[in-house]
PDB file of N, CA, C and O in Angstrom, chain B, residues numbered from 101:
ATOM      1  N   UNK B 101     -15.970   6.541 -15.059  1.00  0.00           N
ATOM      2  CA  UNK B 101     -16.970   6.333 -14.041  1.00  0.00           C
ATOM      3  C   UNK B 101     -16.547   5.166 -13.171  1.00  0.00           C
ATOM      4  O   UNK B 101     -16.164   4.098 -13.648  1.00  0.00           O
ATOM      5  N   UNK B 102     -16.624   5.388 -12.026  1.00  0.00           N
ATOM      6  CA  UNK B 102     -16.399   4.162 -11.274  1.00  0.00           C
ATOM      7  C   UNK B 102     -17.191   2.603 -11.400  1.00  0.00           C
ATOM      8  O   UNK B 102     -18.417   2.584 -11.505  1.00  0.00           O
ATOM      9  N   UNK B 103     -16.558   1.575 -11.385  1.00  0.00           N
ATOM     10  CA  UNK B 103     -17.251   0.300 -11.882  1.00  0.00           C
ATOM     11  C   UNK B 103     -17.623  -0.136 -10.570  1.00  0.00           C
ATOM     12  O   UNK B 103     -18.042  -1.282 -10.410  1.00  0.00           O
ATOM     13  N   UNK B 104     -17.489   0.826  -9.423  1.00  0.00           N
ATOM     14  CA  UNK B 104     -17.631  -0.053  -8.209  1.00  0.00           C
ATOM     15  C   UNK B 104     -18.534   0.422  -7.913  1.00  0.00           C
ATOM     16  O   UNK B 104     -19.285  -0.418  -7.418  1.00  0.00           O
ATOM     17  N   UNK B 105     -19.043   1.592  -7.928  1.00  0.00           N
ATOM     18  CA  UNK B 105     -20.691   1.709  -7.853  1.00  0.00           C
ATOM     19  C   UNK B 105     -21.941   1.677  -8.344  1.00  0.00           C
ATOM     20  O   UNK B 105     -23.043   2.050  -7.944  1.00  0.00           O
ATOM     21  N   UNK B 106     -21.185   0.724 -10.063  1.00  0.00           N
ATOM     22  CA  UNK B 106     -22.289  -0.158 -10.444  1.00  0.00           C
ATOM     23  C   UNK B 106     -22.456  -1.665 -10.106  1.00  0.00           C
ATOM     24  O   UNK B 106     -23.470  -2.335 -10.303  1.00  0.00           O
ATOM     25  N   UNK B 107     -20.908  -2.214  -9.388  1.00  0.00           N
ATOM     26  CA  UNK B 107     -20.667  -3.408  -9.197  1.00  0.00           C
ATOM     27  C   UNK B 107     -21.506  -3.697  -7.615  1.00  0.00           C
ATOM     28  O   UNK B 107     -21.817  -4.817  -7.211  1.00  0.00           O
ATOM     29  N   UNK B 108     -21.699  -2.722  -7.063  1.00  0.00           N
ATOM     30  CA  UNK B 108     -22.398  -3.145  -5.678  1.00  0.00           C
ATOM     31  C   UNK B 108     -24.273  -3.241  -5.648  1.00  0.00           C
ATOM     32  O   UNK B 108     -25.011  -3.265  -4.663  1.00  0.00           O
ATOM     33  N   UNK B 109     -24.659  -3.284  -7.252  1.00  0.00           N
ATOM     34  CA  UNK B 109     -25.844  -3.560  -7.414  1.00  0.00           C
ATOM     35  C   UNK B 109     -25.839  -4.793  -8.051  1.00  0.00           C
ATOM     36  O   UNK B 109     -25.366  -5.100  -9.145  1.00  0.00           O
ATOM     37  N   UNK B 110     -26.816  -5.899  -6.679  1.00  0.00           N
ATOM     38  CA  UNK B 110     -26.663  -7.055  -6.975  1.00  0.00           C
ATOM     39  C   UNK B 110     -28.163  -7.155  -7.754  1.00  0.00           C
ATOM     40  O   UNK B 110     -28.860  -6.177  -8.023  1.00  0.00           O
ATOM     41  N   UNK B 111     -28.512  -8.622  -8.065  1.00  0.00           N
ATOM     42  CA  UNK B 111     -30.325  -8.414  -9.023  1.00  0.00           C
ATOM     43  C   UNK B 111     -31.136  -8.545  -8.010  1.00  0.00           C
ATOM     44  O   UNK B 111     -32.323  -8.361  -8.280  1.00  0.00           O
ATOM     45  N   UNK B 112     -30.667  -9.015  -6.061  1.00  0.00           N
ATOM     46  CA  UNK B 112     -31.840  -9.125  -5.230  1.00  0.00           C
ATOM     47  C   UNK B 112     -32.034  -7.617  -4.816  1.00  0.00           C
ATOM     48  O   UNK B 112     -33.076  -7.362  -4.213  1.00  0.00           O
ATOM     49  N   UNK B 113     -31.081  -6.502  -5.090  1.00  0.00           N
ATOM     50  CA  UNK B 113     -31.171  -5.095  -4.837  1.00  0.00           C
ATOM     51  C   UNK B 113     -31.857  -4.001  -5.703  1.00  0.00           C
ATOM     52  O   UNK B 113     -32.355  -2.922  -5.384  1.00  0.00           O
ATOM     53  N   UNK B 114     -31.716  -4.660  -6.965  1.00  0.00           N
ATOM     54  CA  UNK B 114     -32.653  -3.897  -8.123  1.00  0.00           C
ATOM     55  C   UNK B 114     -33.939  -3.811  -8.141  1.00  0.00           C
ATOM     56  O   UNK B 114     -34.654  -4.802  -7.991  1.00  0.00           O
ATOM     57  N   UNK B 115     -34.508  -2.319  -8.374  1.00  0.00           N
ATOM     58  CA  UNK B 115     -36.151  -2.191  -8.076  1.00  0.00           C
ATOM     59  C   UNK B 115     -36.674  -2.061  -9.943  1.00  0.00           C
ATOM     60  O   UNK B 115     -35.782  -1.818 -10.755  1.00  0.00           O
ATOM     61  N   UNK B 116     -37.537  -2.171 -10.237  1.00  0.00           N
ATOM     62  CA  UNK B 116     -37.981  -1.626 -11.644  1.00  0.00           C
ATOM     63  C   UNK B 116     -38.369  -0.407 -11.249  1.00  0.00           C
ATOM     64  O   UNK B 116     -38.778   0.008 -10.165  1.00  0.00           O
ATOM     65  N   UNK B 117     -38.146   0.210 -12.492  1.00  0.00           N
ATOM     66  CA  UNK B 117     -38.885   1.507 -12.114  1.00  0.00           C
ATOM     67  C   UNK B 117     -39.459   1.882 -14.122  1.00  0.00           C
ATOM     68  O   UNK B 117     -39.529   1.118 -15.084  1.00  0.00           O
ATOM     69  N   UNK B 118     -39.700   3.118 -14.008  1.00  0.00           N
ATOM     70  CA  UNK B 118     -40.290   3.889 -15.109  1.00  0.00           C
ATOM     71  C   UNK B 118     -39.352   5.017 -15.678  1.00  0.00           C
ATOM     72  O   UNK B 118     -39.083   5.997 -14.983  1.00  0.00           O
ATOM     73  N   UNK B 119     -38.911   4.881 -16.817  1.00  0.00           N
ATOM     74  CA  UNK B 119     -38.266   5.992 -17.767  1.00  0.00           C
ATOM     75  C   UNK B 119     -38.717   6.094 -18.983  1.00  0.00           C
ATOM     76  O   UNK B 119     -38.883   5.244 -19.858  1.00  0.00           O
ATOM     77  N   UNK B 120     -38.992   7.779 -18.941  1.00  0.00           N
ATOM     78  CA  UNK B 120     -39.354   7.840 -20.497  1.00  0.00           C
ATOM     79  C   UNK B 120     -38.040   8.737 -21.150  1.00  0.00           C
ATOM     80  O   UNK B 120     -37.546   9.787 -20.740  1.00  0.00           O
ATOM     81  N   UNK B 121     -37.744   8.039 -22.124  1.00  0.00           N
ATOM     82  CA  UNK B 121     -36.702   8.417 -23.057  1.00  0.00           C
ATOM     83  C   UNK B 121     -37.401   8.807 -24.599  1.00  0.00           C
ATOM     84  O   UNK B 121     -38.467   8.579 -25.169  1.00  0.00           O
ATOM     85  N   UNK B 122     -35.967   9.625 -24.937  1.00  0.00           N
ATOM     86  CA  UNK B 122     -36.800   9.830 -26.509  1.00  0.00           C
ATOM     87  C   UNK B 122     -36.831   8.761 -27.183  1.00  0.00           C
ATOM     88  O   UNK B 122     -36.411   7.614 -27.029  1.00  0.00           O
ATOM     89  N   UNK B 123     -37.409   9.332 -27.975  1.00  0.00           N
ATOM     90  CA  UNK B 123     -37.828   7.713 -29.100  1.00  0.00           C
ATOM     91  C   UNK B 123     -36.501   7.984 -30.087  1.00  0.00           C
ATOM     92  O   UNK B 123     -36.032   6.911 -30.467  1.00  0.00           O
ATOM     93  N   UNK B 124     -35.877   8.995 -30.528  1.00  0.00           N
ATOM     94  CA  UNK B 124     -34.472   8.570 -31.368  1.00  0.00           C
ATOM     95  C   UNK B 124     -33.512   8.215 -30.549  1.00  0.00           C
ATOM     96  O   UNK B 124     -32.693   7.583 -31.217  1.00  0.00           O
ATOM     97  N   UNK B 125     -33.164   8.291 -29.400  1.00  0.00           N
ATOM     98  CA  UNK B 125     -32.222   7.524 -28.553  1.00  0.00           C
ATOM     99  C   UNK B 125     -32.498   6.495 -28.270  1.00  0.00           C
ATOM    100  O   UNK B 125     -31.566   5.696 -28.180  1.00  0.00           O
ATOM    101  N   UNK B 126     -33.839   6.026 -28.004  1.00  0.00           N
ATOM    102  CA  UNK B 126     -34.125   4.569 -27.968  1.00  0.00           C
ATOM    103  C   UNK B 126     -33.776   3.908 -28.920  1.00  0.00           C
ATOM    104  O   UNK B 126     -32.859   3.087 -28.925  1.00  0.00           O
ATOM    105  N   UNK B 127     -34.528   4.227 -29.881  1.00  0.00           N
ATOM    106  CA  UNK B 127     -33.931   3.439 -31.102  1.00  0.00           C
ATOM    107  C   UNK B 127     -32.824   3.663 -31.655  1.00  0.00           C
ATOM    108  O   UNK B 127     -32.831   3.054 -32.725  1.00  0.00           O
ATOM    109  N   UNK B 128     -31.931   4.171 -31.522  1.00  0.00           N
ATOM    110  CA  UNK B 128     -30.461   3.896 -31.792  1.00  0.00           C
ATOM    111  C   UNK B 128     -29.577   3.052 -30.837  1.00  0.00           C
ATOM    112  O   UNK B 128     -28.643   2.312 -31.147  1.00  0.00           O
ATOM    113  N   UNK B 129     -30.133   3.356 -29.465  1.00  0.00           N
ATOM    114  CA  UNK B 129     -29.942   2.280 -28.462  1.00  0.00           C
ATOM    115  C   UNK B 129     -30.086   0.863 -28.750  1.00  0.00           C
ATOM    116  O   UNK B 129     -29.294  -0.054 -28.537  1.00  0.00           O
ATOM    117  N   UNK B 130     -31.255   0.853 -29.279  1.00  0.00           N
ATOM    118  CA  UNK B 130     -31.402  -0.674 -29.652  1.00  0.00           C
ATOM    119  C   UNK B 130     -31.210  -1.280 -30.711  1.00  0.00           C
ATOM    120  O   UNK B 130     -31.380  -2.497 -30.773  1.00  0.00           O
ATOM    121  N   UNK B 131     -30.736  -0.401 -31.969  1.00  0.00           N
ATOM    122  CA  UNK B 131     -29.943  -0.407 -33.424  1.00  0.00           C
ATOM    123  C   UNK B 131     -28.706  -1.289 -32.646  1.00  0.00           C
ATOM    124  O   UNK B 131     -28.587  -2.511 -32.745  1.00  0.00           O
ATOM    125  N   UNK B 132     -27.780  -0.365 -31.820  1.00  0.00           N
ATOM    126  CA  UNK B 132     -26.747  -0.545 -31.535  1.00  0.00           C
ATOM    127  C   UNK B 132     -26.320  -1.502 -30.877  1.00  0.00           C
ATOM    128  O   UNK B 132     -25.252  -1.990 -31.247  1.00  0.00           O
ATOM    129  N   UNK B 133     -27.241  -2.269 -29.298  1.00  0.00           N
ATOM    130  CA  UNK B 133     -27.625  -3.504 -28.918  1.00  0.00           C
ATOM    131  C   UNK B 133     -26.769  -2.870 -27.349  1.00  0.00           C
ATOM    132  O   UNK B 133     -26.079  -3.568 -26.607  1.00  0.00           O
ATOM    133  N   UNK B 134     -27.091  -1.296 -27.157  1.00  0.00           N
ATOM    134  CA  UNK B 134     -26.804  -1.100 -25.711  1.00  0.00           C
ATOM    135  C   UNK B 134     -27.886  -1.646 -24.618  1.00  0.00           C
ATOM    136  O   UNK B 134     -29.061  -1.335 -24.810  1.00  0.00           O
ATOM    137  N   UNK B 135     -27.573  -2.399 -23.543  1.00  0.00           N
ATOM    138  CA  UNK B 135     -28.108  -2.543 -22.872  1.00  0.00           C
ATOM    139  C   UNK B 135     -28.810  -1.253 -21.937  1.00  0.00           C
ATOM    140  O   UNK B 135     -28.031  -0.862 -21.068  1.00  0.00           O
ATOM    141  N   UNK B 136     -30.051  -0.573 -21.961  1.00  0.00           N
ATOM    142  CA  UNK B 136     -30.710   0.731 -22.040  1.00  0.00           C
ATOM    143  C   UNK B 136     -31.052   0.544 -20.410  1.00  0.00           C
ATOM    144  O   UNK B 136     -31.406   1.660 -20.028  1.00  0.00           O
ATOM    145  N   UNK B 137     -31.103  -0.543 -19.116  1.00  0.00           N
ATOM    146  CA  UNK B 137     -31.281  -0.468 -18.344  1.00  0.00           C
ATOM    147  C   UNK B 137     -29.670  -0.245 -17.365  1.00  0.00           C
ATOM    148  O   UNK B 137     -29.664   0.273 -16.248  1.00  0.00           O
ATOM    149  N   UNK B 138     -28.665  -0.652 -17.930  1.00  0.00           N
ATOM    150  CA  UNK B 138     -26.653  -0.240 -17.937  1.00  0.00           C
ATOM    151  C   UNK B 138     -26.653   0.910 -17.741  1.00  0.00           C
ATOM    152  O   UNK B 138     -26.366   1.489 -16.693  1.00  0.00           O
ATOM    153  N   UNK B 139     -27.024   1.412 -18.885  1.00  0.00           N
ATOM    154  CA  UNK B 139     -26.596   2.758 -19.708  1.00  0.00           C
ATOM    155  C   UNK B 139     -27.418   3.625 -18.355  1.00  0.00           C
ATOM    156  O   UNK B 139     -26.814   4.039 -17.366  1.00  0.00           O
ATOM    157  N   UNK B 140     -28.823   3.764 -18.574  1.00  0.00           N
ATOM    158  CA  UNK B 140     -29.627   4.828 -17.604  1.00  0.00           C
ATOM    159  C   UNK B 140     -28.929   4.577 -16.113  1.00  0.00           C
ATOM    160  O   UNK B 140     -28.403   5.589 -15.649  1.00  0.00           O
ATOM    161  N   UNK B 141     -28.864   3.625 -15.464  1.00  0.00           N
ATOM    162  CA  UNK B 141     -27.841   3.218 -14.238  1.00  0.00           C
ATOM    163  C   UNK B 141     -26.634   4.262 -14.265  1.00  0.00           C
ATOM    164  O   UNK B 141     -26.454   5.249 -13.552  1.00  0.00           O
ATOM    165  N   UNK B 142     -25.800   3.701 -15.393  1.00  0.00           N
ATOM    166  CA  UNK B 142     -24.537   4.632 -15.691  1.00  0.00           C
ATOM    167  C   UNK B 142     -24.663   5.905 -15.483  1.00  0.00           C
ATOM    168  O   UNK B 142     -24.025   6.682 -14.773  1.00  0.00           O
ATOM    169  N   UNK B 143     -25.864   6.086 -16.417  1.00  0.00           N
ATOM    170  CA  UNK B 143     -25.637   8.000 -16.250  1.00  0.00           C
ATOM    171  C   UNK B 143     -26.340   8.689 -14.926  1.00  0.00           C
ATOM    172  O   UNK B 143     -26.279   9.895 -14.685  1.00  0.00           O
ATOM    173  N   UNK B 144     -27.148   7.524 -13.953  1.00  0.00           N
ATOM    174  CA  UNK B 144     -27.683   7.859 -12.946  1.00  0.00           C
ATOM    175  C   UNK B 144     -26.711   8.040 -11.965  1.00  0.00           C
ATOM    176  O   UNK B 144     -26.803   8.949 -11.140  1.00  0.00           O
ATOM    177  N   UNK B 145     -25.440   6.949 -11.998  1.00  0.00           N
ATOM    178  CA  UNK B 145     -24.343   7.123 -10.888  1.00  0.00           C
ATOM    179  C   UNK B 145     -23.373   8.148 -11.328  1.00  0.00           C
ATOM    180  O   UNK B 145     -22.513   8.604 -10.574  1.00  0.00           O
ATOM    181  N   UNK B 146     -23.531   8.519 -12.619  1.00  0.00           N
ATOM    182  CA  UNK B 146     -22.210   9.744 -13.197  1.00  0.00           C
ATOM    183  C   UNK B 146     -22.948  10.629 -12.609  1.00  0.00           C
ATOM    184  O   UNK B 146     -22.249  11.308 -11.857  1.00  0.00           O
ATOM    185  N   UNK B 147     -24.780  11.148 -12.595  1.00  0.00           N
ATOM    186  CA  UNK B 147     -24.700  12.617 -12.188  1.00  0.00           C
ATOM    187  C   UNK B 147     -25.109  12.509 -10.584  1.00  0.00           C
ATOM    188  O   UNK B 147     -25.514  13.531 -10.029  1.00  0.00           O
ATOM    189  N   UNK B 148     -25.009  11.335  -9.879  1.00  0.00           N
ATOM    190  CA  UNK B 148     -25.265  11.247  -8.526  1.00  0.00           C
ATOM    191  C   UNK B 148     -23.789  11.819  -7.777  1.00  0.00           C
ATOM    192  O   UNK B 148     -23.724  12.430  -6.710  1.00  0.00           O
ATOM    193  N   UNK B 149     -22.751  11.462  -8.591  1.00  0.00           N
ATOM    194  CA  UNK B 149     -21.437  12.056  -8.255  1.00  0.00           C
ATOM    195  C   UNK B 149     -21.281  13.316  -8.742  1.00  0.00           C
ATOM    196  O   UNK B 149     -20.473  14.021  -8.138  1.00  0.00           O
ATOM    197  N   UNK B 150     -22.042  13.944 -10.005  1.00  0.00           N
ATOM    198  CA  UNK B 150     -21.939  15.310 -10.128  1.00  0.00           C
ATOM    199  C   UNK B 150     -22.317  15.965  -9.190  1.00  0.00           C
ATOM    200  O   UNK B 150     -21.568  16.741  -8.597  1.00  0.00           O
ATOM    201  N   UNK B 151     -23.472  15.790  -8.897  1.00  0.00           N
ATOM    202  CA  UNK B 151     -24.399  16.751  -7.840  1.00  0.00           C
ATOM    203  C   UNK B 151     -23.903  16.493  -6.401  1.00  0.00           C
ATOM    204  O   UNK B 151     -24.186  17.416  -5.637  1.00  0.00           O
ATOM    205  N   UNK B 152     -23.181  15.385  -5.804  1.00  0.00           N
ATOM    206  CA  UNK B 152     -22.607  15.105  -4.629  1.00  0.00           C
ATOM    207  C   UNK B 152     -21.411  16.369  -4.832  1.00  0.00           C
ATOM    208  O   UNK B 152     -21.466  17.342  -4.080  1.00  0.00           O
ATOM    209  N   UNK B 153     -20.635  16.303  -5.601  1.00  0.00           N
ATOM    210  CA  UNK B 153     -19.186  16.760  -5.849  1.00  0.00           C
ATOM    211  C   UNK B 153     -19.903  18.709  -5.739  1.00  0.00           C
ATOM    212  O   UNK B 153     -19.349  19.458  -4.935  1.00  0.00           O
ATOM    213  N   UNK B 154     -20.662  19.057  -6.298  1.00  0.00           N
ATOM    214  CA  UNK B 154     -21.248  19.936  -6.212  1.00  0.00           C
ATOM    215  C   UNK B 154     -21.866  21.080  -5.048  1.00  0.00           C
ATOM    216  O   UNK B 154     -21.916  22.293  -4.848  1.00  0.00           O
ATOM    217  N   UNK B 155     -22.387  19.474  -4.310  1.00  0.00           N
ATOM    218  CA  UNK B 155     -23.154  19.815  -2.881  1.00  0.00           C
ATOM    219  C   UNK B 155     -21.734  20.024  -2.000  1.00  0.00           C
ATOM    220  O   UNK B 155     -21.515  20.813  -1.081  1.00  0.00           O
ATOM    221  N   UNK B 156     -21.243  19.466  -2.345  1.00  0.00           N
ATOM    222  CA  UNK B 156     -19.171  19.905  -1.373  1.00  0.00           C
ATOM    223  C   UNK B 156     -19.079  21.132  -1.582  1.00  0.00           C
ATOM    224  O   UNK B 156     -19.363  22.108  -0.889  1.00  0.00           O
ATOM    225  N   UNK B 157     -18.682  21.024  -2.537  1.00  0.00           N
ATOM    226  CA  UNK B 157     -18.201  22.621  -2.881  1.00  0.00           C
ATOM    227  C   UNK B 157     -18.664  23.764  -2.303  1.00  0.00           C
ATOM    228  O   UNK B 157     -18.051  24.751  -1.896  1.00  0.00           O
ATOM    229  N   UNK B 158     -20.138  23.435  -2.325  1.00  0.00           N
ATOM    230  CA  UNK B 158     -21.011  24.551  -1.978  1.00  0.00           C
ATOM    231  C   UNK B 158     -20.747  24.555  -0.223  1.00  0.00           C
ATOM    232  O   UNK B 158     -20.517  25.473   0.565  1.00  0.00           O
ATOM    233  N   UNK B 159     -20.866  23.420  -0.091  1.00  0.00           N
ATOM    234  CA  UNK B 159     -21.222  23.297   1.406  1.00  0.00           C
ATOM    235  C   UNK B 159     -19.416  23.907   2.242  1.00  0.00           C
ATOM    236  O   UNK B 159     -19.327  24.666   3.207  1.00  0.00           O
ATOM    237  N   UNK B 160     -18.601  23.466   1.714  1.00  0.00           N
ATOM    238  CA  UNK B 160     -17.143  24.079   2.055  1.00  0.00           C
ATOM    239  C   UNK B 160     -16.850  25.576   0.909  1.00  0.00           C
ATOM    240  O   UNK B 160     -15.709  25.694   0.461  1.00  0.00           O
ATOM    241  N   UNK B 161     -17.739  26.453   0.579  1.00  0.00           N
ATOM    242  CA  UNK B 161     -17.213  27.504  -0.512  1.00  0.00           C
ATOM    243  C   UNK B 161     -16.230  28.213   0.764  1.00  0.00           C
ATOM    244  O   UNK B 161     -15.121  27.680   0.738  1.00  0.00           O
ATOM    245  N   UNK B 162     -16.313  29.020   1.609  1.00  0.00           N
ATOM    246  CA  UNK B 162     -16.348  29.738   2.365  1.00  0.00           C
ATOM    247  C   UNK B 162     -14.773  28.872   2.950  1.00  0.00           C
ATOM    248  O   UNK B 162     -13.893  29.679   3.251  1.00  0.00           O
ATOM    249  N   UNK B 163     -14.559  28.045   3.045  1.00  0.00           N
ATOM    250  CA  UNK B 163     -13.024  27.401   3.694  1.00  0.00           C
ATOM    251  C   UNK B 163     -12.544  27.007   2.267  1.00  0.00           C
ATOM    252  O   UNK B 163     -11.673  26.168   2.496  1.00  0.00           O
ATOM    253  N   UNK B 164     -12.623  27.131   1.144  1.00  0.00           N
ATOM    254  CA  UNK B 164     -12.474  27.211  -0.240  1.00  0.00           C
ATOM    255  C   UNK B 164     -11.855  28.506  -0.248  1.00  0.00           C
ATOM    256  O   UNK B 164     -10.643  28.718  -0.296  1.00  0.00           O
ATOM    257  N   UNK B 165     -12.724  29.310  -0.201  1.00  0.00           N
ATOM    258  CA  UNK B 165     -12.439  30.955  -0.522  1.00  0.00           C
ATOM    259  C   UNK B 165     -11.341  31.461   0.266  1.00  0.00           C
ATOM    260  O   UNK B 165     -10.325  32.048  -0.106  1.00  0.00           O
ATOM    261  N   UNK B 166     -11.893  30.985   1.930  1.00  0.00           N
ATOM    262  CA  UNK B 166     -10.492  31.327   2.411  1.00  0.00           C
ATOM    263  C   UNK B 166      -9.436  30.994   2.193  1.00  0.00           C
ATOM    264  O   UNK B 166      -8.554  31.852   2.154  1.00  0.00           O
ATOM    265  N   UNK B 167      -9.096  29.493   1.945  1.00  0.00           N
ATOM    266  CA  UNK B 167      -7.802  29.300   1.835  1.00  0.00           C
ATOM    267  C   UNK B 167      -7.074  29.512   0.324  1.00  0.00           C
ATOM    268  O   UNK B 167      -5.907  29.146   0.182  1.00  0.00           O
ATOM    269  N   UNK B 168      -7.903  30.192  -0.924  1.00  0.00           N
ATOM    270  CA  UNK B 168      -7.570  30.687  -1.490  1.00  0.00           C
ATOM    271  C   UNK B 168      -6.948  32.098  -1.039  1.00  0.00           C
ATOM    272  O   UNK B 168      -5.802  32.466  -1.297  1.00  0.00           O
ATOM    273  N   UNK B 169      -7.737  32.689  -0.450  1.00  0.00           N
ATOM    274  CA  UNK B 169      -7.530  34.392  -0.398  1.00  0.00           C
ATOM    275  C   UNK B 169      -6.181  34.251   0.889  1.00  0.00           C
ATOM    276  O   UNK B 169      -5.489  35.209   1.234  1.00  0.00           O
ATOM    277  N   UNK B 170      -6.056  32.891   1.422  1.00  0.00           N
ATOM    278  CA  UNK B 170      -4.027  33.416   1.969  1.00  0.00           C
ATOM    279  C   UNK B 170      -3.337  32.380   1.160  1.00  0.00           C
ATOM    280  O   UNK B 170      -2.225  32.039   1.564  1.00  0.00           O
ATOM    281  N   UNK B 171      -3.796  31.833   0.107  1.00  0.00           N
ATOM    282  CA  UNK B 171      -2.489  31.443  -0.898  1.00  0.00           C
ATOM    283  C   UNK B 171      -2.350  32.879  -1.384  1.00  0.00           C
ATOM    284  O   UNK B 171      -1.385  33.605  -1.146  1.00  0.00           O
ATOM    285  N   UNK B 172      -3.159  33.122  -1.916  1.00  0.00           N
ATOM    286  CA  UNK B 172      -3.230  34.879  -2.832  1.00  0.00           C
ATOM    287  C   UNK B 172      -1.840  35.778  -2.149  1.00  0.00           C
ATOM    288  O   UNK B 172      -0.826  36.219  -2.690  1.00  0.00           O
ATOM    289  N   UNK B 173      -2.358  35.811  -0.620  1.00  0.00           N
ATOM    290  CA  UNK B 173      -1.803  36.742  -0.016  1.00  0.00           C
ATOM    291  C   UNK B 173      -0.347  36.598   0.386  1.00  0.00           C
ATOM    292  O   UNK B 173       0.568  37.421   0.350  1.00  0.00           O
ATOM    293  N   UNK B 174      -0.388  34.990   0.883  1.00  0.00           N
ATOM    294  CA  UNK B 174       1.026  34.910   1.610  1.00  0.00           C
ATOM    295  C   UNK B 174       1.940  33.617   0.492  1.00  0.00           C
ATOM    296  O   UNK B 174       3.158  33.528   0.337  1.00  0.00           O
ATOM    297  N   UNK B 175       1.205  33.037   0.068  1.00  0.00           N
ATOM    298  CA  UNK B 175       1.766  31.918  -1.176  1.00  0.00           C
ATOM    299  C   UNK B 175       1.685  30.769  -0.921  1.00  0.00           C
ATOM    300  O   UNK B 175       0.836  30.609  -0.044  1.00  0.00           O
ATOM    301  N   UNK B 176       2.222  29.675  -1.297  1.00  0.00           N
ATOM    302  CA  UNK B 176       1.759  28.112  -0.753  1.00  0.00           C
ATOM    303  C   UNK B 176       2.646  27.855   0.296  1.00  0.00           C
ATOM    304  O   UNK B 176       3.851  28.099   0.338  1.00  0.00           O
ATOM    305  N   UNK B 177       1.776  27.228   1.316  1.00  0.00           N
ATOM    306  CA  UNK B 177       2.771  26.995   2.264  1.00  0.00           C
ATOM    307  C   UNK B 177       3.763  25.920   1.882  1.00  0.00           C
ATOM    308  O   UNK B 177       3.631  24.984   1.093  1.00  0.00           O
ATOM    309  N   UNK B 178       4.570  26.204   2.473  1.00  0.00           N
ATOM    310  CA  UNK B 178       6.293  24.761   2.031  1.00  0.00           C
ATOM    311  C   UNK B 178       6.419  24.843   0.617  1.00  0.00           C
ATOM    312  O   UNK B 178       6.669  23.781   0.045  1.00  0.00           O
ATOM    313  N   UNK B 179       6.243  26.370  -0.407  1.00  0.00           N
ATOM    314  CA  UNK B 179       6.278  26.585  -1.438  1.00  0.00           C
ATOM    315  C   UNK B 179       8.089  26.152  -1.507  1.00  0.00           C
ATOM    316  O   UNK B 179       8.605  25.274  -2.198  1.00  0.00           O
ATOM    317  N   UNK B 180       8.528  26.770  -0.878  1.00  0.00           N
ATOM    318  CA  UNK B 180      10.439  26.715  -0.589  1.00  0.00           C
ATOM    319  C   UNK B 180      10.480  25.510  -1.084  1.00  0.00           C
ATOM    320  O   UNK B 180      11.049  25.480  -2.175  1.00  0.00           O
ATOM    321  N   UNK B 181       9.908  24.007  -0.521  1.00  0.00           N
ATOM    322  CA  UNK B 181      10.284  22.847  -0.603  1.00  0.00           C
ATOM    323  C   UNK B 181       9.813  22.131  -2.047  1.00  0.00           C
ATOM    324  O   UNK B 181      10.030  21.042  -2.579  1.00  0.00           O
ATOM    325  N   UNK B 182       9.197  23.102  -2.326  1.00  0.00           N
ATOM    326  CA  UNK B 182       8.900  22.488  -3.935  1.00  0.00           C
ATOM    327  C   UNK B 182       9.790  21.856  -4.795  1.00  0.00           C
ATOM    328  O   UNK B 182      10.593  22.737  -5.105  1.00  0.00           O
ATOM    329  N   UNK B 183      10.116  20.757  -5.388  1.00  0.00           N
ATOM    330  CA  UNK B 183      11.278  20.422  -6.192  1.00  0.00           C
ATOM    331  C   UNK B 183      10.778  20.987  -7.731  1.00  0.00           C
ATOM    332  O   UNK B 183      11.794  21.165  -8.402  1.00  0.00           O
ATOM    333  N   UNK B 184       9.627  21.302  -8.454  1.00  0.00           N
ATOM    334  CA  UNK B 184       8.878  21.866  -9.530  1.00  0.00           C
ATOM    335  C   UNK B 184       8.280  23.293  -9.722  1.00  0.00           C
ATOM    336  O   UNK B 184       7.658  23.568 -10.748  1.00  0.00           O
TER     337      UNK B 184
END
């Protein structure tokens, strides 16, 4: 995960907010001594990049598809120059 898009949250930028988590992840969370406001951050910026990376795809399928369907057809271009 990138450290730089947890590193650009300073403490005058942080809002509180409300999460409800299960109660056996909590408490193993806090068995363990993870910091549980890190962690939810963490997995908030891992699936903010899932669903970004996602919304691409979708949004370019169609210049995706095409430029699959003339590798298919004609092969990679400057395939010749390949040293591999």
């Amino acid at each position: 995960m990138p450290q730089a898009a947890l590193a650009k949250t300073t403490p005058s930028s942080r809002r509180p907010t409300n999460v409800s988590l299960g109660r056996e992840h909590l408490e193993a969370a806090r068995e363990l001594g993870i910091n549980i406001s890190q962690a939810c951050e963490r997995g908030l910026v891992e699936t903010i990049a899932e669903v970004r990376a996602s919304q691409w795809t979708e949004a370019n399928r169609e210049a995706l598809d095409s430029y699959n369907a003339y590798v298919e057809a004609h092969g990679l271009p400057l395939e010749k120059q390949r040293l591999f």
